[in-house]
C-alpha positions as CSV (number, residue, x, y, z in Angstrom):
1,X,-213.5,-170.8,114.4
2,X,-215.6,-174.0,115.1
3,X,-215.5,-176.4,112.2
4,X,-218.4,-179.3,111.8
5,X,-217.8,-181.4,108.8
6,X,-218.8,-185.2,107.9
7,X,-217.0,-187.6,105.6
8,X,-218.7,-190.7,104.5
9,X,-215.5,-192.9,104.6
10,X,-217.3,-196.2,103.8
11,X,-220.4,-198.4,103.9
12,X,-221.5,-197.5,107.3
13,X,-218.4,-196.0,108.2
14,X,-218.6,-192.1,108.8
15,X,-216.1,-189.5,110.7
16,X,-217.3,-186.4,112.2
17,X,-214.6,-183.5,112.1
18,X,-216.0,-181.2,115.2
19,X,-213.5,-179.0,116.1
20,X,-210.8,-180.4,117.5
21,X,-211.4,-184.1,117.4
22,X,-212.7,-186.8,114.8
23,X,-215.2,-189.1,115.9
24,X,-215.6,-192.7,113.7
25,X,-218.7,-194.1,113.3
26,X,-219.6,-197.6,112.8
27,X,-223.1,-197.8,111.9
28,X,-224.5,-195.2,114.5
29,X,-221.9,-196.2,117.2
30,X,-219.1,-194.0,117.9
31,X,-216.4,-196.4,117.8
32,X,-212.6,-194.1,118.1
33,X,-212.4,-190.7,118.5
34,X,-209.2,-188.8,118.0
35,X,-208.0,-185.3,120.0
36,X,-205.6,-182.9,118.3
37,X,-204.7,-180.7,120.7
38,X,-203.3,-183.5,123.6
39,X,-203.0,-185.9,120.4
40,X,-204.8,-188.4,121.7
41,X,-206.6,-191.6,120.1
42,X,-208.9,-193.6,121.6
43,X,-211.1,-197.0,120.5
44,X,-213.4,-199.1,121.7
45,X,-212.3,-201.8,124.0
46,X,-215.2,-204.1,122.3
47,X,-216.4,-204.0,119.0
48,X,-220.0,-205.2,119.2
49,X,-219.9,-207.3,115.9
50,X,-217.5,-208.6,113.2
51,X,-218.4,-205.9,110.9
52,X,-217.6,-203.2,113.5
53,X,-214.0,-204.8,114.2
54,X,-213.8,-204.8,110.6
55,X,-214.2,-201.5,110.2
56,X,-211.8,-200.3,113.2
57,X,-209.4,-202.4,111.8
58,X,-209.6,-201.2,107.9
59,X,-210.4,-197.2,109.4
60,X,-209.3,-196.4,112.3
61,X,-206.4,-195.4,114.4
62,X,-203.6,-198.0,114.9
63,X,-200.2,-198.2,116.6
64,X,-198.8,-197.3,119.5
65,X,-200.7,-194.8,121.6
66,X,-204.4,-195.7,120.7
67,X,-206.4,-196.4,124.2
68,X,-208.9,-198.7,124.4
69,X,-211.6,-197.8,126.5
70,X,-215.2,-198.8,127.2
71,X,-218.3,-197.8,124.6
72,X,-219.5,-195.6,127.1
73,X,-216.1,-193.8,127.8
74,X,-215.8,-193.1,124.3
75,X,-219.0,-191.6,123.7
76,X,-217.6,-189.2,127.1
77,X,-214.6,-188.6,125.3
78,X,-216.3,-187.7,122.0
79,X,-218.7,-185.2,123.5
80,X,-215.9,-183.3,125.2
């Protein structure tokens, strides 16, 4: 069963459900994406701007076991 849904979590903070992982979005940038199945979570190393750390910080994963890793590893993560 593949399942595709979208929340609208905040002012320009969205998570994609696809399947097995959730992907955060600030803005338009995929900023942490989370794995069920190896229960993994992974951020951005950088956030670009305030807002953007803001938002990982308010919405995204925390605590021991997030990775951070570079924008463009994310974005290799996310797409599976």
């Amino acid at each position: 069963m593949t399942r595709c849904d979208l929340e609208l979590v905040a002012s320009n903070v969205t998570k994609v459900y696809l399947n097995d992982r959730t992907i955060m979005f600030s803005y338009t940038t995929p900023v942490a994406v989370t794995l069920y199945a190896g229960r993994k979570q992974y951020v951005i190393d950088r956030a670009g701007s305030r807002t953007t750390a803001k938002h990982l910080n308010q919405y995204g994963p925390s605590g021991e076991g997030v990775e951070k890793v570079s924008p463009e590893r994310l974005k290799e993560i996310a797409a599976g």
